[in-house]
N, C-alpha and C positions, 0 to 999 in steps of 0.2 A: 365450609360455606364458600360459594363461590363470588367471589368479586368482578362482579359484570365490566365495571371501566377500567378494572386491571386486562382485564381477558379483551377490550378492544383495544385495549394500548397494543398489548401484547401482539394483535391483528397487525395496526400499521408498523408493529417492528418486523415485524414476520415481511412485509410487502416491501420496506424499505431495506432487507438483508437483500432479497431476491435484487433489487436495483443494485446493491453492492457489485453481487455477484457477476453484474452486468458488467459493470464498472472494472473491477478483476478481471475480466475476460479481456475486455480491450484493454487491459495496460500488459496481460499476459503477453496478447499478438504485438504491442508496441516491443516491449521488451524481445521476443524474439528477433522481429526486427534491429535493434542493436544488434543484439549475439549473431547474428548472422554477419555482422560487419566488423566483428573483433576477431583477432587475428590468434592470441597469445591468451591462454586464462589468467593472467598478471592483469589481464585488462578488464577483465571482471571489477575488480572493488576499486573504487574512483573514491579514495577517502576525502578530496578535495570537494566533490561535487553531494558527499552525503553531507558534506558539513553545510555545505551550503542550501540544499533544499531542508536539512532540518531548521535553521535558520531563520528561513523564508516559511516555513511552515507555524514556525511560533511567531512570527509577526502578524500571517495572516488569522491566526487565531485569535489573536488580542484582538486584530479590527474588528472581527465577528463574534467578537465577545463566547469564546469555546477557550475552556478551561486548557491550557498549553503543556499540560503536562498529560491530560489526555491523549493530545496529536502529536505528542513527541512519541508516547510508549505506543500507539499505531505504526507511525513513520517508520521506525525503526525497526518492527516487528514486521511490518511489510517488506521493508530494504533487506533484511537479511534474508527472509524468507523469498524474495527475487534475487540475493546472491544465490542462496544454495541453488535454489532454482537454474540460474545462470554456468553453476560449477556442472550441477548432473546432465546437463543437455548441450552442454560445449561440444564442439566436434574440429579435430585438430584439419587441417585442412594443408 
């Protein structure tokens, strides 16, 4: 049996991935834009600065009332996945 308000839900998540993807895109071009301005791949991983936007990222959670251990396991999984990213398209100059 098919669940009609599960299958709309389902719709605006489907509409709301596509907006992600949006969103992905331009932090992709942002991020190039550093890589393009690092010199050394040591300058890749900025353990000071992950600490710090995860940080600010559970703060901003709480204010908006979103579950923090949710946007900690995003954050993180996005940040490494823009290291690797960062490591494979390095170009020594």
């Amino acid at each position: 049996m098919v669940n009609k308000k599960i299958l709309k839900i389902r719709k605006k998540l489907d509409l709301l991935d596509n907006k992600l993807l949006d969103l992905i895109k331009k932090r992709t071009n942002l991020v190039n834009g550093v890589l393009e301005n690092k010199k050394y791949k040591s300058e890749i991983i900025d353990k000071k600065r992950i600490l710090v936007i995860l940080k600010n990222i559970k703060i901003k959670s709480k204010r908006k009332k979103i579950d923090p251990i949710i946007t900690k396991k995003i954050w993180k999984s996005m940040i490494n996945a823009f290291i690797d990213y960062e490591f494979r398209n390095f170009k020594k100059k």
